[in-house]
SEDRENDREN-605093 format. One record per residue (C-alpha): residue number from 1; residue in one letter; x, y, z. Coordinates in nm, 4 decimals. Each point is the difference from the previous one (the first is absolute). Example, Ala and Ser with C-alpha at 12.3 -4.5 7.8 and 13.67 -1.06 7.14 Angstrom:
2
ATOM   i aa        X        Y        Z
ATOM   1  A   1.2300  -0.4500   0.7800
ATOM   2  S   0.1370   0.3440  -0.0660
***
This chain:
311
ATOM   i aa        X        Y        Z
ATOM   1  X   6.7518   1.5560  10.0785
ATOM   2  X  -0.0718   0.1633  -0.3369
ATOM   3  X   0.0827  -0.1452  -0.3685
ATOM   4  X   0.3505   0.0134  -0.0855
ATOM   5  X   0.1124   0.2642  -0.2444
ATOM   6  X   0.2579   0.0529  -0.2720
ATOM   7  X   0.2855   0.1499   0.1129
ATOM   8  X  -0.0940   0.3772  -0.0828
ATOM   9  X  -0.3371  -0.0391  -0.0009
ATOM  10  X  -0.1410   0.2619   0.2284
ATOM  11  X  -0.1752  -0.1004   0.3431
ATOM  12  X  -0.3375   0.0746   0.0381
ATOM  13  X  -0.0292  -0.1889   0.2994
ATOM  14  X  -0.1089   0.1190   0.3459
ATOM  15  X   0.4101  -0.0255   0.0352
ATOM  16  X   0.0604   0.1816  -0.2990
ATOM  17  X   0.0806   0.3449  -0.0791
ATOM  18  X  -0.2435   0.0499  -0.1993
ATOM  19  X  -0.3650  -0.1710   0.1350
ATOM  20  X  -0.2504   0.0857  -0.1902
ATOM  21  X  -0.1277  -0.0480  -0.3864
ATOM  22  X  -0.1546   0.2866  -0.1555
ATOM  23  X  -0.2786   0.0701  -0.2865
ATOM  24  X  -0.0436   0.3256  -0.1977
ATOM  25  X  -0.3476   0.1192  -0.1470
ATOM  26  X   0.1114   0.2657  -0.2841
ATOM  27  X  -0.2698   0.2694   0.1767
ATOM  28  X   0.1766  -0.0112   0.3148
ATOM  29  X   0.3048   0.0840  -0.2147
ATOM  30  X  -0.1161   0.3064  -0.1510
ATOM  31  X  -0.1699   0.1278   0.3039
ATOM  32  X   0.2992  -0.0276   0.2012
ATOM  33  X   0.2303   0.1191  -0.2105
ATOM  34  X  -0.1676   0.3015  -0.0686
ATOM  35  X   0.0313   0.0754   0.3442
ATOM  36  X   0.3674  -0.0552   0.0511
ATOM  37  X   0.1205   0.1647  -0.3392
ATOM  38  X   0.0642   0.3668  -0.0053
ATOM  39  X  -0.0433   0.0035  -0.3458
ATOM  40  X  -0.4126  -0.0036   0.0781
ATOM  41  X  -0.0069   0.3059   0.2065
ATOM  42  X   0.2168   0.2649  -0.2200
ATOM  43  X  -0.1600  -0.1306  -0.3655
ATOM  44  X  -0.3265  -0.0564  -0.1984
ATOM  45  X  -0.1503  -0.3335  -0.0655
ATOM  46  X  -0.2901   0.1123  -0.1878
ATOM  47  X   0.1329  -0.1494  -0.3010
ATOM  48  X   0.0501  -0.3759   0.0893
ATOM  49  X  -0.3406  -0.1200  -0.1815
ATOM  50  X   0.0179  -0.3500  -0.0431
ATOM  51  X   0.4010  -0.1122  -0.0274
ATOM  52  X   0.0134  -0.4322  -0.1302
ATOM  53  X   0.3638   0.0024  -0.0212
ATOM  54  X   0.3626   0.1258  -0.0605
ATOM  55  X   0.0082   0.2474  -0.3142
ATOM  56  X  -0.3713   0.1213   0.0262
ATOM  57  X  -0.0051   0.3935  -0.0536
ATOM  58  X  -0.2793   0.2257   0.2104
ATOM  59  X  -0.1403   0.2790  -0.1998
ATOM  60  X  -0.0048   0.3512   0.1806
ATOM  61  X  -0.2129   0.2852  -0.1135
ATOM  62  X   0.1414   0.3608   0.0405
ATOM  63  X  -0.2162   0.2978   0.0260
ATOM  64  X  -0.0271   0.2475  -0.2557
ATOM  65  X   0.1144   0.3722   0.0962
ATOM  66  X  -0.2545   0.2861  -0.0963
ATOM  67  X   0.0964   0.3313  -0.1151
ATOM  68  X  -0.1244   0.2751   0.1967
ATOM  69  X  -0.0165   0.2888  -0.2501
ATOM  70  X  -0.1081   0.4158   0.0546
ATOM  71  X  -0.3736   0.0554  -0.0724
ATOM  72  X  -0.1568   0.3497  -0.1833
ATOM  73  X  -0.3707   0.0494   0.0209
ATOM  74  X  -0.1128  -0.1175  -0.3508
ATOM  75  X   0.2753  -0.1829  -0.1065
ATOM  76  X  -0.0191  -0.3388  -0.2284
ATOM  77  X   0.0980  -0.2661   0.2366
ATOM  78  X   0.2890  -0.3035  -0.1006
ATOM  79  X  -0.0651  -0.3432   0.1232
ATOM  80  X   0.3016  -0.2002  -0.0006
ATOM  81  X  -0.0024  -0.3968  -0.0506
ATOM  82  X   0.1868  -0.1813   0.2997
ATOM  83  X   0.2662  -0.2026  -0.0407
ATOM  84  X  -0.0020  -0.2678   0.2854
ATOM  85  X   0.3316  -0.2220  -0.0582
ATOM  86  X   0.0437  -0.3277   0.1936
ATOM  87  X   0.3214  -0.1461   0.1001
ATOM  88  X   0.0764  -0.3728   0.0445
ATOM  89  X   0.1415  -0.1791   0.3374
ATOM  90  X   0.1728  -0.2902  -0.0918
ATOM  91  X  -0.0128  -0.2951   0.2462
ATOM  92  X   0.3179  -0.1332  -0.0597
ATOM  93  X   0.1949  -0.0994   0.2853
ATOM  94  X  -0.1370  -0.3475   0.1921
ATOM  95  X   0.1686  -0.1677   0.3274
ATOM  96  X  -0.1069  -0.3714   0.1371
ATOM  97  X   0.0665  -0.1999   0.2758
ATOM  98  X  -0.0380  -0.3486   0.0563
ATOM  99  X   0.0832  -0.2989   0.2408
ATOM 100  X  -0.1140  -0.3333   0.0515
ATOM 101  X  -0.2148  -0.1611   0.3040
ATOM 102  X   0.0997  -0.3233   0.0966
ATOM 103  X  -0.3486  -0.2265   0.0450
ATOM 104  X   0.1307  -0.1490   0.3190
ATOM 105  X   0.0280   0.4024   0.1821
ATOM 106  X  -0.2967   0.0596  -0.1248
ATOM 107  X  -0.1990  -0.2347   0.1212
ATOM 108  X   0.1856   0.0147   0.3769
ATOM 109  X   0.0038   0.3603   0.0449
ATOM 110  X  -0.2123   0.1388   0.2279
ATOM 111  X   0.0029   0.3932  -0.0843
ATOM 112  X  -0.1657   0.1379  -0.3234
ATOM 113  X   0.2292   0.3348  -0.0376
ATOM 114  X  -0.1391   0.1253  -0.3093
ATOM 115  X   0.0132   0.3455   0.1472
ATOM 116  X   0.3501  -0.0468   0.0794
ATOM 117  X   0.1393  -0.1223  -0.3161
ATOM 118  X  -0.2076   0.2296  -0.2243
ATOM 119  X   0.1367   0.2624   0.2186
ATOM 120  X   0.3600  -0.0884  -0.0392
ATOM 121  X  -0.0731  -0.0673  -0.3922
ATOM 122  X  -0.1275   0.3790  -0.0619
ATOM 123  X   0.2886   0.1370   0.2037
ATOM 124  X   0.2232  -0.1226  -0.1781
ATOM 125  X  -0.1191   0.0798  -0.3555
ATOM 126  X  -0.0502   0.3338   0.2009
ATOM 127  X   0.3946   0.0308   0.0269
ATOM 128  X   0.0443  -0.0928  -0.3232
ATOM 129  X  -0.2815   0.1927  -0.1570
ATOM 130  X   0.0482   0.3569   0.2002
ATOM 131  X   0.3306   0.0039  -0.0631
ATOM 132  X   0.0064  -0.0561  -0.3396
ATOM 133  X  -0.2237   0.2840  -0.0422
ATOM 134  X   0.1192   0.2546   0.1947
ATOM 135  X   0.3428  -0.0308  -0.1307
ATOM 136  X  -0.1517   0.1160  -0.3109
ATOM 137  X  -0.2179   0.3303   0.1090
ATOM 138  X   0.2466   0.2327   0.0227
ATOM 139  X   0.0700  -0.0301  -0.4112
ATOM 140  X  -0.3372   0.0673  -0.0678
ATOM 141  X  -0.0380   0.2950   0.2002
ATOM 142  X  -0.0771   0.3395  -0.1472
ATOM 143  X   0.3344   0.1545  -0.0052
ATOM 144  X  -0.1568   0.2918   0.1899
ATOM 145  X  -0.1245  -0.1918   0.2729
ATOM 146  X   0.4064  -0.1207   0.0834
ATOM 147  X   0.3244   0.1532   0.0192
ATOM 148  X   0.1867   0.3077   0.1130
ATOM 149  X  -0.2606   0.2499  -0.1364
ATOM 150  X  -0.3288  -0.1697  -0.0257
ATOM 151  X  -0.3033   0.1757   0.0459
ATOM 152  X  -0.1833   0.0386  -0.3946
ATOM 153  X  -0.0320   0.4270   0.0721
ATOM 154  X   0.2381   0.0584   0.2610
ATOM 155  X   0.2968  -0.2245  -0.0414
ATOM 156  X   0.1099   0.0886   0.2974
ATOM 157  X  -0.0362  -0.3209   0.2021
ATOM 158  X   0.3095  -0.1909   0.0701
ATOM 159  X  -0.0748  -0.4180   0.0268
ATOM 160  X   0.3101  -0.0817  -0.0683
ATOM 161  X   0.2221  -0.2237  -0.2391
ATOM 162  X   0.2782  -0.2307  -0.0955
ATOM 163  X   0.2683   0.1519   0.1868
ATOM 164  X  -0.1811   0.2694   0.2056
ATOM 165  X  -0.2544  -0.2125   0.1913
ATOM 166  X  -0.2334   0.1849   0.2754
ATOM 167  X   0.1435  -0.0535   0.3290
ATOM 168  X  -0.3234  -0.0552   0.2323
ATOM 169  X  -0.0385   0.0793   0.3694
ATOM 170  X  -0.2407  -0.0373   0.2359
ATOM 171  X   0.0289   0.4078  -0.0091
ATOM 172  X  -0.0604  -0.0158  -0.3717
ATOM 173  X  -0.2027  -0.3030  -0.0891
ATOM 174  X  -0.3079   0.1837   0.0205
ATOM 175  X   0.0857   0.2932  -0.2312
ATOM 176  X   0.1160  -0.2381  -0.2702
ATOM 177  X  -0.3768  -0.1536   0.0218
ATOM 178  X  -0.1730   0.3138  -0.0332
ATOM 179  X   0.2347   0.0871  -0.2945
ATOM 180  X  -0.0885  -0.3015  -0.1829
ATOM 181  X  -0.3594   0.0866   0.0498
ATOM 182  X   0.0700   0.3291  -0.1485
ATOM 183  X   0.1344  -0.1490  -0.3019
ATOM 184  X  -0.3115  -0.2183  -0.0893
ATOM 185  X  -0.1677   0.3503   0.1207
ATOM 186  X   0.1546   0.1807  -0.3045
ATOM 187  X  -0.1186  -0.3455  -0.2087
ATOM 188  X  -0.3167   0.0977   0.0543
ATOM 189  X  -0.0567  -0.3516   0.1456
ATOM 190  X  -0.2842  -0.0689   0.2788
ATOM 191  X   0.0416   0.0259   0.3520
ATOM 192  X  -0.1641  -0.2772   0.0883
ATOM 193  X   0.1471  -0.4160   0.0255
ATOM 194  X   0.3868   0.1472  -0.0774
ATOM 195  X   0.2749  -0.2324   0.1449
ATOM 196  X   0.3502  -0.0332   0.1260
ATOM 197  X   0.1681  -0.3246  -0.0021
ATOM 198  X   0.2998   0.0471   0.2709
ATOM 199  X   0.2631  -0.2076   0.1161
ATOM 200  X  -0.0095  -0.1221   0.4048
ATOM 201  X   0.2715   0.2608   0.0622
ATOM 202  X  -0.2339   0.3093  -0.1108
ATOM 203  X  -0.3125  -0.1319   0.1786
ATOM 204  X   0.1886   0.0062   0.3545
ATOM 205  X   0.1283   0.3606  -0.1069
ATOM 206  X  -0.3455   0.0772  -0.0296
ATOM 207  X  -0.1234  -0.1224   0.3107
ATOM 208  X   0.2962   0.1624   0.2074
ATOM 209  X  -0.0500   0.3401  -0.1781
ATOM 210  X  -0.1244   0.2822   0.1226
ATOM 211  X  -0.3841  -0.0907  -0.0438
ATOM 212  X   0.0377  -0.3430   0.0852
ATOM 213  X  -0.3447  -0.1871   0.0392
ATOM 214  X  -0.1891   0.3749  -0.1188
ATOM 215  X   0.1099  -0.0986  -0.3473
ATOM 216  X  -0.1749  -0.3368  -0.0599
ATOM 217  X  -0.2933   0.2290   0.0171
ATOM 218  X  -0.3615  -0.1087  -0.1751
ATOM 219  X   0.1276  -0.3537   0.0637
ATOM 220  X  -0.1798  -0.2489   0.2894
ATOM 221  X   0.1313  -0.3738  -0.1611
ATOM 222  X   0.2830  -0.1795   0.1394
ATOM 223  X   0.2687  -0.0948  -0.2598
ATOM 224  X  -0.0481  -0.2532  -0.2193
ATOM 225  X   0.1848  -0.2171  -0.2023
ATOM 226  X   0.0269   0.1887  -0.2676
ATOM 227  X   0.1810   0.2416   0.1976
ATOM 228  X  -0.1884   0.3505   0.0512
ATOM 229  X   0.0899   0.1853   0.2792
ATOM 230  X  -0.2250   0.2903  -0.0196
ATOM 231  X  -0.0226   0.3589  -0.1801
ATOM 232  X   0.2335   0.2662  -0.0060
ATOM 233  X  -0.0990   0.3328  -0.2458
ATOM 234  X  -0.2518  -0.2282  -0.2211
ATOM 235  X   0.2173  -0.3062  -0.0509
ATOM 236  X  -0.1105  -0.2937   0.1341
ATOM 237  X   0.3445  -0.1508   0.1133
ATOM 238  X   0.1388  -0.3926  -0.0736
ATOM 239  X   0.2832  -0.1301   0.1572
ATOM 240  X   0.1905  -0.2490  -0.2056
ATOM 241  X   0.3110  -0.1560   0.0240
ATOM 242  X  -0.0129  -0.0881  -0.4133
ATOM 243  X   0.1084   0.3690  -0.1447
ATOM 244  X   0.3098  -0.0084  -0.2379
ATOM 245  X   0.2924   0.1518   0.1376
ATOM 246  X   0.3245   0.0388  -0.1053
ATOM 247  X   0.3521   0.0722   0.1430
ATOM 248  X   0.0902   0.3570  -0.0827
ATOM 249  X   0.1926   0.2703   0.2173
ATOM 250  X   0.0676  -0.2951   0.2559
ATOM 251  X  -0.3103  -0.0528   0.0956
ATOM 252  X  -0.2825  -0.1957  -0.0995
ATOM 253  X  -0.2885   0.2332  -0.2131
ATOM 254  X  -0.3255  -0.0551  -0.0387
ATOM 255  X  -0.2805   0.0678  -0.2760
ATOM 256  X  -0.2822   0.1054   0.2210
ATOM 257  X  -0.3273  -0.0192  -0.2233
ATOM 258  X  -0.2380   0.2642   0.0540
ATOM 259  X  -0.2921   0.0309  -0.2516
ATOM 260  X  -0.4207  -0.0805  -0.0230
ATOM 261  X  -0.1715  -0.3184  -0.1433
ATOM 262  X  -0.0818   0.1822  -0.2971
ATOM 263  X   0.3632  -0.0880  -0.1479
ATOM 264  X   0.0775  -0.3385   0.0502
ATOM 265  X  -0.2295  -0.2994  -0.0998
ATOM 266  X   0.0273  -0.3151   0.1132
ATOM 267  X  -0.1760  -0.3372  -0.0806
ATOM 268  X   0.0642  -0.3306   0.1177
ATOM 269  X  -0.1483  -0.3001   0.0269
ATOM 270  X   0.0804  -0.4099   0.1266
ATOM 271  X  -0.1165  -0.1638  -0.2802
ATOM 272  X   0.0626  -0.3593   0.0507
ATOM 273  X   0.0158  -0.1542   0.3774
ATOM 274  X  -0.1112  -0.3598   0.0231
ATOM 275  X   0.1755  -0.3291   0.0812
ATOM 276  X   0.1091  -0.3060  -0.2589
ATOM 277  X  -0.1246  -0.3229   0.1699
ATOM 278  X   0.2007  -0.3545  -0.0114
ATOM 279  X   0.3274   0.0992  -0.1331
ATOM 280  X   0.1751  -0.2041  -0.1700
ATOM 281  X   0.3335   0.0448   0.2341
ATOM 282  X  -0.2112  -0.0486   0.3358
ATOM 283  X  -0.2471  -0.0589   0.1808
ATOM 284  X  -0.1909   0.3659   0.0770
ATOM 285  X  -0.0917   0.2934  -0.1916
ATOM 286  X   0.1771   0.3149  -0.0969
ATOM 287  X  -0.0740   0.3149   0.0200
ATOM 288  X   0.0129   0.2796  -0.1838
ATOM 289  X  -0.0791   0.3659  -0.1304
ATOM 290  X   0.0368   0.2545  -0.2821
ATOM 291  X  -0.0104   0.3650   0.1041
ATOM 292  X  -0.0287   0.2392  -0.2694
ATOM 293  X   0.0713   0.3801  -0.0630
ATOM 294  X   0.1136   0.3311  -0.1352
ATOM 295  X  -0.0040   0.3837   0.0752
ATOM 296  X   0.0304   0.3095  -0.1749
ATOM 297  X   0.0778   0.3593   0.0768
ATOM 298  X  -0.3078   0.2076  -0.2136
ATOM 299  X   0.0539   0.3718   0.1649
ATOM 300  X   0.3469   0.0302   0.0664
ATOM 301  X  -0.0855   0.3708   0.1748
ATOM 302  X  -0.1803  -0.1887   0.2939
ATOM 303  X   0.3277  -0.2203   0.0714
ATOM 304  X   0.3195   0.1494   0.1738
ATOM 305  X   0.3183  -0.0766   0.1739
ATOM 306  X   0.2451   0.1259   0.2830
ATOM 307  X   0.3212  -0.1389  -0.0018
ATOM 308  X   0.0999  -0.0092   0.3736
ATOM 309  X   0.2893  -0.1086   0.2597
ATOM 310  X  -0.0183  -0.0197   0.3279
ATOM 311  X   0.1127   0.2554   0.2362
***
């Protein structure tokens, strides 16, 4: 028979629910969550350099635009001086986590589940962290790029709005993507690494449509956890179920996030994971860590939204 607990102390027992004690190395942290967030896939990271702790700021450089001007054989030329301004990402938001091991389940489990628990920890700050973002994209969109007339030359593309979502089929779904690639078209913004972040409902629209499989074209990897599905009209498509949505016209509508890298940087970082020794209010260790980070929208004309319903 095991050591009596505490009434409420959880069982880590072979009878338990539990049964196993974990430990949590802070590169396992970042690797993995990485992988799981969304937030990694559709945004820069160039930026992070080295991040010690909440409030740090991450210096960006912007590139200087160069005026192409008419040429006449003999002419004086004008050199103009560059101006190169930088913009500032402030790491300002921080989340932790913490729990104690008991030194008694320590020293009688029999399973090391790092993996496990550093898997559940970056999920979870996943949740937290993707939505938190996302719900904030659609603001910093170039009002072009959303809307019942986006398109920056056209204006002709309806992606709907507070009261007048887009109602999308699986007839539809596909016109709506390539009309959201026409919009970053008219942007002037590349072809290459755009997004979508959709919700479930959209990706199985897409996979009943009329292309079905033909559209995850250019793409031989299995999902992953971050949630791409494949490539439809240069958008690499991920599934999440952490877009904001609201209630409007009875139904639930979603900001679907459409955009490239280029837009959105993100940096991040677990600063502190380690373990305090010899508590004073037990006998174990606890555990803990400090995971750090901020984003920023710097080219609002590569970031867009369609506000969609299900039809």
């Amino acid at each position: 028979m095991g050591l009596g607990r505490v009434t409420g102390h959880p069982d880590y027992s072979a009878t338990g629910t539990s049964k196993f004690i974990p430990e949590i190395w802070s590169g396992k942290l970042v690797v993995k969550f990485y992988d799981a967030t969304v937030l990694a896939a559709i945004s820069n990271t160039d930026y992070e350099g080295e991040i010690h702790d909440h409030g740090d700021k991450v210096i960006i450089r912007t590139r200087g635009t160069v005026s192409i001007k008419k040429y006449i054989k003999g002419m004086k030329l004008d050199y103009e001086r560059l101006e190169s301004p930088a913009t500032e990402l402030l790491i300002d938001q921080g989340n932790y986590w913490g729990y104690i091991i008991d030194d008694v389940d320590h020293y009688q489990s029999d399973l090391n589940l790092m993996d496990q628990w550093a898997e559940d920890a970056t999920e979870q700050e996943k949740i937290v962290v993707d939505t938190e973002i996302l719900a904030g994209l659609k603001a910093q969109a170039n009002t072009s790029n959303k809307g019942g007339n986006a398109g920056r030359i056209s204006a002709s593309y309806n992606l709907g709005g507070t009261g007048n979502p887009v109602e999308l089929t699986k007839i539809n779904v596909l016109d709506y993507i390539v009309d959201t690639g026409t919009v970053l078209d008219e942007q002037n913004i590349p072809e290459s690494s755009r997004f979508m972040v959709i919700p479930a409902w959209m990706a199985g629209m897409i996979k009943k449509s009329d292309i079905k499989d033909a559209s995850l074209t250019g793409d031989g990897k299995s999902l992953l956890r971050n949630g791409r599905i494949g490539v439809v009209d240069r958008f690499t498509l991920y599934s999440s179920n952490l877009l904001a949505f609201v209630s409007d016209t009875g139904a639930n509508c979603f900001d679907i996030l459409f955009g490239h890298p280029l837009a959105l940087t993100f940096a991040s970082q677990f600063v502190k994971t380690g373990h305090i020794p010899e508590p004073e209010s037990t006998f174990g260790q606890i555990v803990r860590g400090l995971h750090v980070y901020g984003s920023k929208v710097i080219k609002g004309e590569g970031l867009g939204c369609l506000y969609a319903k299900k039809g």
